[in-house]
C-alpha positions as CSV (number, residue, x, y, z in Angstrom):
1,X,-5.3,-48.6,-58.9
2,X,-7.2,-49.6,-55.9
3,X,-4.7,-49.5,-53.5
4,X,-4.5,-45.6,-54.1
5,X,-8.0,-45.4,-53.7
6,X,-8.9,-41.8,-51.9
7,X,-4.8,-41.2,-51.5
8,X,-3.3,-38.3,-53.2
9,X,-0.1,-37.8,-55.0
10,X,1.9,-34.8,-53.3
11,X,4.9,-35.6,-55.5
12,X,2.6,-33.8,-57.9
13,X,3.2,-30.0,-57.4
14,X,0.1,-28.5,-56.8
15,X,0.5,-25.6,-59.1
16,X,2.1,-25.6,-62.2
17,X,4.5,-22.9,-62.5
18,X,5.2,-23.6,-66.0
19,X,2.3,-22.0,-67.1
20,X,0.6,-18.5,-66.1
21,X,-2.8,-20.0,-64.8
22,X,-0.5,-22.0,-62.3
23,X,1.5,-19.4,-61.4
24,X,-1.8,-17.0,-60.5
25,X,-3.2,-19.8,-58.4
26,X,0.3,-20.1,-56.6
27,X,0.5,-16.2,-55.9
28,X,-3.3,-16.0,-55.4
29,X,-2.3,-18.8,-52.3
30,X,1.0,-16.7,-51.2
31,X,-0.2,-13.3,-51.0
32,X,-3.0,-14.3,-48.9
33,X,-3.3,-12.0,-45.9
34,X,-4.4,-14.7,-44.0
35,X,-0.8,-16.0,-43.9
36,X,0.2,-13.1,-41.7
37,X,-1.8,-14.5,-38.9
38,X,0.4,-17.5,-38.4
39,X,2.9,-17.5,-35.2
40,X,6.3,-17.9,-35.4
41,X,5.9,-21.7,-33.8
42,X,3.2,-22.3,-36.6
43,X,5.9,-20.9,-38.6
44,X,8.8,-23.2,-37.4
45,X,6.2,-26.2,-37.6
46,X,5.0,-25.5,-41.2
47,X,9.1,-25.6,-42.2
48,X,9.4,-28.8,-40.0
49,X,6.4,-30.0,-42.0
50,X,7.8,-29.3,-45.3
51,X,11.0,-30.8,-44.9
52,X,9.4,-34.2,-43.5
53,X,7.1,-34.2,-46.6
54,X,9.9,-33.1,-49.1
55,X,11.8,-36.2,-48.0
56,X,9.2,-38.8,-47.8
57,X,8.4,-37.3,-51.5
58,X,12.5,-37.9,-52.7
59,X,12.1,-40.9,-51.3
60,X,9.6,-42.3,-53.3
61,X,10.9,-41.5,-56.3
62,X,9.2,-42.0,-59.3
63,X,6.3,-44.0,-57.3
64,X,5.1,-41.3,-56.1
65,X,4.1,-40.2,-52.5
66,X,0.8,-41.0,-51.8
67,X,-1.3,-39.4,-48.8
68,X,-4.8,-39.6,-47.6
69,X,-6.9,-36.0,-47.1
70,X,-5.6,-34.8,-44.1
71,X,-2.0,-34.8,-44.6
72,X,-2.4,-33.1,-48.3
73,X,-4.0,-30.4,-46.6
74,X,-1.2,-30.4,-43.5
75,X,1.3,-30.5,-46.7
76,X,-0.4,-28.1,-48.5
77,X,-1.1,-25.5,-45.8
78,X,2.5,-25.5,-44.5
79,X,3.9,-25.1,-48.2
80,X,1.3,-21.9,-48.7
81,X,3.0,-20.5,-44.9
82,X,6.6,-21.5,-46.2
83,X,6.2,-20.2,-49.6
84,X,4.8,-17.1,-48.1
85,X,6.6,-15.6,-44.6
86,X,10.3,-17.7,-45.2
87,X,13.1,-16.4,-47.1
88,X,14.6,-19.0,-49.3
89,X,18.0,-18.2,-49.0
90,X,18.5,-17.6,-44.8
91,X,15.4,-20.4,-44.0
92,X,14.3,-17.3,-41.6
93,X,10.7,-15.3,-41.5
94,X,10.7,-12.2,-43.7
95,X,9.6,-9.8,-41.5
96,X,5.9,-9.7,-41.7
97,X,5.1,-5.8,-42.8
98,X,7.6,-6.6,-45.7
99,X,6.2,-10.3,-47.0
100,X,4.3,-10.2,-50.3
101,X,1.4,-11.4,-48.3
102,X,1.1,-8.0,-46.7
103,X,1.1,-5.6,-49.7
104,X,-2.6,-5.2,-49.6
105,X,-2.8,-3.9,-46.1
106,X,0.3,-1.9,-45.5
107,X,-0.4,-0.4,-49.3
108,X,-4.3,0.2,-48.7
109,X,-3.1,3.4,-46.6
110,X,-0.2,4.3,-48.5
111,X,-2.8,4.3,-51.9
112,X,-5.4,6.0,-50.4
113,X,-3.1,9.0,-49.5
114,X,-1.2,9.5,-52.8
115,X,-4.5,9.1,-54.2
116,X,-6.2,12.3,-52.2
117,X,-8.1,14.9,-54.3
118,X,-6.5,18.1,-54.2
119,X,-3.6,17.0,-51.9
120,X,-1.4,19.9,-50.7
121,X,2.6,20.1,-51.8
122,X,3.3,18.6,-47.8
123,X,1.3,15.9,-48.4
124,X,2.5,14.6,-52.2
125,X,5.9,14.4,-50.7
126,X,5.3,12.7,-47.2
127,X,3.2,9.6,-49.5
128,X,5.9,9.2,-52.0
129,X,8.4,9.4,-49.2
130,X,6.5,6.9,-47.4
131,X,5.9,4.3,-50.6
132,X,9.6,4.2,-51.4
133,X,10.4,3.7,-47.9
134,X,8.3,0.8,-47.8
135,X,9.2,-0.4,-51.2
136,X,13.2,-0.2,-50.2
137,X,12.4,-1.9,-46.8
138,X,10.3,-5.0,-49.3
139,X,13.1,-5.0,-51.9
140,X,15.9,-5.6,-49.2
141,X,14.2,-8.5,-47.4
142,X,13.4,-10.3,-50.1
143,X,16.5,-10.0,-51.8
144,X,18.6,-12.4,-53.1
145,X,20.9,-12.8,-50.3
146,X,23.8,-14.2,-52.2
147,X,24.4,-10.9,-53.2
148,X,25.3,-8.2,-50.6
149,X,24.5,-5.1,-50.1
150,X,26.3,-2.2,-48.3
151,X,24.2,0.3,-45.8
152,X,26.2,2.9,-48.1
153,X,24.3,0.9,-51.2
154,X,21.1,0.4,-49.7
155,X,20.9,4.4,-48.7
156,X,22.0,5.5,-52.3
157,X,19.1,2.8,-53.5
158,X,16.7,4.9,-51.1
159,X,17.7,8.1,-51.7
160,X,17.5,8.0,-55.4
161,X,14.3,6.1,-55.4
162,X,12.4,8.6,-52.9
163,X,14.0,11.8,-54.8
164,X,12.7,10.2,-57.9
165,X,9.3,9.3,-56.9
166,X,8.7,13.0,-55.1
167,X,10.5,15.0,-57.8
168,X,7.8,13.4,-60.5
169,X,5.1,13.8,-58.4
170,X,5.6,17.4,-57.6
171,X,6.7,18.5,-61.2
172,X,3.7,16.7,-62.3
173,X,1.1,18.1,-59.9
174,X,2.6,21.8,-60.7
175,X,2.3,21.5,-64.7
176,X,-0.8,19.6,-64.6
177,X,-2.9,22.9,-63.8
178,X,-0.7,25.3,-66.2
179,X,-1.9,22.4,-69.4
180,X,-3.8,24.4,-72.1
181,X,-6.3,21.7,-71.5
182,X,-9.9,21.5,-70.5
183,X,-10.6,21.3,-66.5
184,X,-12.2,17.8,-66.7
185,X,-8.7,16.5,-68.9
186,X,-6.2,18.4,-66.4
187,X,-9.1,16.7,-63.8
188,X,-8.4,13.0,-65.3
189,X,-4.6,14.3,-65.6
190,X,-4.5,14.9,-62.1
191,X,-5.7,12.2,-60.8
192,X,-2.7,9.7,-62.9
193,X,0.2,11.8,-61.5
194,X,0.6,9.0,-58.4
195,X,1.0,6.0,-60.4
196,X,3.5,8.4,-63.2
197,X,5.4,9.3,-59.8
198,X,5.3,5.6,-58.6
199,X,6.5,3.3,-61.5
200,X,8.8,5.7,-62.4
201,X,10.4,5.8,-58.7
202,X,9.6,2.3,-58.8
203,X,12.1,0.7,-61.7
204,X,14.8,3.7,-60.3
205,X,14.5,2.0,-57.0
206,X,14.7,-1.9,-58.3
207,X,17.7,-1.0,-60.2
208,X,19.7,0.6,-57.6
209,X,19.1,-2.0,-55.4
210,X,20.0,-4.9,-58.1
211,X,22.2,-2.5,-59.6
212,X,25.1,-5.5,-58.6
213,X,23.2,-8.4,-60.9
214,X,22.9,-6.3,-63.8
215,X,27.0,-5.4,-63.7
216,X,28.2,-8.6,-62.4
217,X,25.6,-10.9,-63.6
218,X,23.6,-13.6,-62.1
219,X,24.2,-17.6,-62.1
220,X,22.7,-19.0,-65.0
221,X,22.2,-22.7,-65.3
222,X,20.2,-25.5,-67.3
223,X,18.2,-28.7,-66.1
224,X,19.0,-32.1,-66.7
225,X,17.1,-35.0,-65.8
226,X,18.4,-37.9,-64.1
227,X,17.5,-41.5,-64.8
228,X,14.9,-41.0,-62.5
229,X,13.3,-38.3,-63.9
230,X,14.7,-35.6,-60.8
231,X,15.8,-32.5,-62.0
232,X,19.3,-31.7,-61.7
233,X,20.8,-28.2,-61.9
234,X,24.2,-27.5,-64.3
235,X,25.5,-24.5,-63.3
236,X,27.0,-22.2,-66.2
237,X,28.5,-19.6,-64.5
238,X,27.4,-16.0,-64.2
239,X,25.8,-13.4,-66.8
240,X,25.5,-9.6,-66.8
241,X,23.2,-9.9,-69.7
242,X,21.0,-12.1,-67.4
243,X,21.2,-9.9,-64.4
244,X,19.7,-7.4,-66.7
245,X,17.0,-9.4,-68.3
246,X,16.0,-10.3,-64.6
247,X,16.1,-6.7,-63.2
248,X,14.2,-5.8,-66.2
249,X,11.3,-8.4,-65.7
250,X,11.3,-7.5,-62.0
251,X,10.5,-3.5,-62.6
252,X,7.8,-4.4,-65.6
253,X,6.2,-6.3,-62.8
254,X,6.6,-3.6,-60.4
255,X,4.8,-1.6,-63.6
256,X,2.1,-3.9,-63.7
257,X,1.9,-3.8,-60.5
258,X,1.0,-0.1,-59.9
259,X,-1.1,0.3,-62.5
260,X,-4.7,-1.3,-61.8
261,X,-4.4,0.3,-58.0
262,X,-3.6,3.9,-59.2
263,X,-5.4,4.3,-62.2
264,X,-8.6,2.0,-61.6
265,X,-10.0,3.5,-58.4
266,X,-9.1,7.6,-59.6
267,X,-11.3,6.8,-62.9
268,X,-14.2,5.2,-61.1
269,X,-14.1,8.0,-58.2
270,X,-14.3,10.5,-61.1
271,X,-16.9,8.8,-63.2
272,X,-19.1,9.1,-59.7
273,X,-18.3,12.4,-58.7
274,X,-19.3,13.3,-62.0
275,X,-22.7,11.7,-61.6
276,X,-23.6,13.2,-58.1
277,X,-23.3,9.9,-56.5
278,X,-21.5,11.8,-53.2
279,X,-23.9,14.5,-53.1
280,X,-25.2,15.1,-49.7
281,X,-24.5,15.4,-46.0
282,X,-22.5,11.7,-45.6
283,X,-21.1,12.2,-48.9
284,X,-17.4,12.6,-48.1
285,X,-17.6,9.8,-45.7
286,X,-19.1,8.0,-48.5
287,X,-16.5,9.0,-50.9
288,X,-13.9,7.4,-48.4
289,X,-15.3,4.4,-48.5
290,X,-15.9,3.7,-51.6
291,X,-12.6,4.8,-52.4
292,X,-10.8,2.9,-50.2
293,X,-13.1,-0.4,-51.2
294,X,-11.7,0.1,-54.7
295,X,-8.6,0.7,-53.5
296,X,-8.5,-3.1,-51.2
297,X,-10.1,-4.8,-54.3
298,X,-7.6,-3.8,-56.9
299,X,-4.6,-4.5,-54.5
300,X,-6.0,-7.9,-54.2
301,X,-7.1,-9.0,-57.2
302,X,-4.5,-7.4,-59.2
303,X,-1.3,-7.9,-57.7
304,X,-1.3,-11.9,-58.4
305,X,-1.8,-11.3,-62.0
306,X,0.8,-9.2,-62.1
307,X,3.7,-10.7,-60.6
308,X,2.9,-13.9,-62.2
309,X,3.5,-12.6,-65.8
310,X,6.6,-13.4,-65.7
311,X,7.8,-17.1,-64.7
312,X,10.3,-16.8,-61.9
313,X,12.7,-18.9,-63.5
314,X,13.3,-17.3,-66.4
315,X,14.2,-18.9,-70.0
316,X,16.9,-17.7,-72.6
317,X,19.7,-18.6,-74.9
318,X,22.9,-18.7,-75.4
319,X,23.1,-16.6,-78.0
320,X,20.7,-13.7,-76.2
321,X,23.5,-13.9,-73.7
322,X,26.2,-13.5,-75.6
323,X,29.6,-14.6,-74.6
324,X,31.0,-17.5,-73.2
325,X,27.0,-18.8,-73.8
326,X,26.7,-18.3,-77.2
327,X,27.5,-21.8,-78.2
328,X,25.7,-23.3,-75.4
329,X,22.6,-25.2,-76.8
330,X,18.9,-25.6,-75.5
331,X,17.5,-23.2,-73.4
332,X,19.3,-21.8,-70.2
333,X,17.5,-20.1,-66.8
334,X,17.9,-17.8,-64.2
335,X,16.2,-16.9,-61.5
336,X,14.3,-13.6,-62.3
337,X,14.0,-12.3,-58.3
338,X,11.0,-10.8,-56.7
């Protein structure tokens, strides 16, 4: 087609959600920290943008909408700050120390103190007091916010999240030493009771605070596609079983999440130590370092991986979801949540 020669198709989405290699590219693009240094007018712009562009693209139709190089990119880029700093639901920025975008640097200091060798009783329960704080605080602006949540919900969420978390983490760090084990197994023990303490606090505090989807259930709905190949959404109604599935998926994530960052850097740091590699004058300082580099490269390259394991909308079946959808036919979705 000549006349499309050196245009692009933006009615193609860039990243296929469908299937896990698009959804890592699409959370690799969202959880930039770059995003974060975007104003609030490059903010309101890139929405502005998006909205011009999503129209042009319905327009079109089955056509297609076809663009040359610089307004992909101007597409592109404002989708990536959209997708990133705006909540879905209110059309307003997520506060920026809570988007997904910021997890690697408001977590890099949060990591590096649960992950301290020999850390005093103070100290284990100020960092998992402060993780769950910051996990509450993520959880509650990205929440769905069709579904309410009372300051008297929100502080039971917290409270029971942040006991949780601290209770593990002390009762842990206590028995560890008393193990009839060697010193370099209670060693390696040691070093695992922050991520024990933190995905255990962490599917406590992802079910209080969705603790409404998985007793009153969530919409579920199937796709249909129009004459013109659009996508239309059937509603079915709402589904407990569904709420559960999706709080379910969600704290896995949160699993998956945890687990390269808290166990990854501990092992390396002890394989070193082991070796001598901090010996010296600078070797503390050097030991910081590095730890903190390992730290900042697993939050980064890990966290992508790990919340796209799971598609965001989610696929069952009637019969999974028992009644009234049990003789519903073909599959059915909900939206799984952050």
């Amino acid at each position: 087609m000549s006349d499309k020669a050196g245009l692009y198709n933006i009615s193609v989405p860039k990243y296929d959600l469908e299937t896990y290699s698009g959804r890592l590219k699409y959370f690799y693009s969202t959880t930039s920290p770059l995003t974060l240094l975007a104003s609030s007018s490059q903010l309101e712009q890139a929405q502005k943008d998006v909205v011009y562009f999503d129209g042009k693209i319905k327009e079109a139709g089955k056509a297609g909408y076809w663009v040359d190089k610089e307004h992909k990119e101007r597409y592109d880029h404002a989708k990536q700050l959209v997708n990133s700093s705006i909540h879905p639901d209110t059309g307003k920025p997520v506060p920026l120390p809570f988007r997904m975008s910021a997890f690697v640097p408001t977590n890099l200091l949060i990591c590096a103190g649960m992950l301290m060798p020999n850390p005093s009783l103070k100290s284990v329960i100020f960092w998992q007091w402060a993780n769950q704080t910051l996990n509450v605080a993520v959880n509650f602006s990205n929440a769905n916010k069709s579904i309410t949540l009372t300051p008297q919900e929100i502080g039971t969420a917290y409270v029971a999240a942040t006991a949780t978390s601290v209770a593990l983490a002390v009762g842990l760090t206590r028995a560890v030493p008393r193990l009839p084990l060697s010193a370099a197994t209670r060693h390696i023990l040691g070093r695992l009771v922050p991520f024990v303490a933190v995905a255990s606090a962490g599917v406590v505090n992802i079910s209080c605070i969705r603790w409404k989807e998985m007793r009153d259930g969530i919409e579920v709905f199937q796709i249909k596609k129009d004459a013109e190949g659009d996508e239309d959404k059937v509603l079915l109604g709402k589904s407990p079983k569904a709420g559960q599935l999706a709080v379910g998926q969600s704290a896995a994530s949160r699993v998956l999440t945890n687990m390269p960052t808290l166990i990854i850097p501990p092992m390396v740091m002890t394989l070193l130590e082991r070796r001598g590699t901090f010996n010296g004058p600078r070797g503390k300082t050097a030991a910081t370092l590095t730890q903190l580099t390992l730290i900042g490269l697993s939050l980064g390259l890990f966290l992508p991986p790990a919340i796209a394991y799971f598609p965001q909308r989610a696929e069952t079946t009637g019969p999974k979801l028992g009644e009234p959808f049990v003789n519903i036919k073909g599959p059915i979705y909900f939206n799984k949540g952050l």
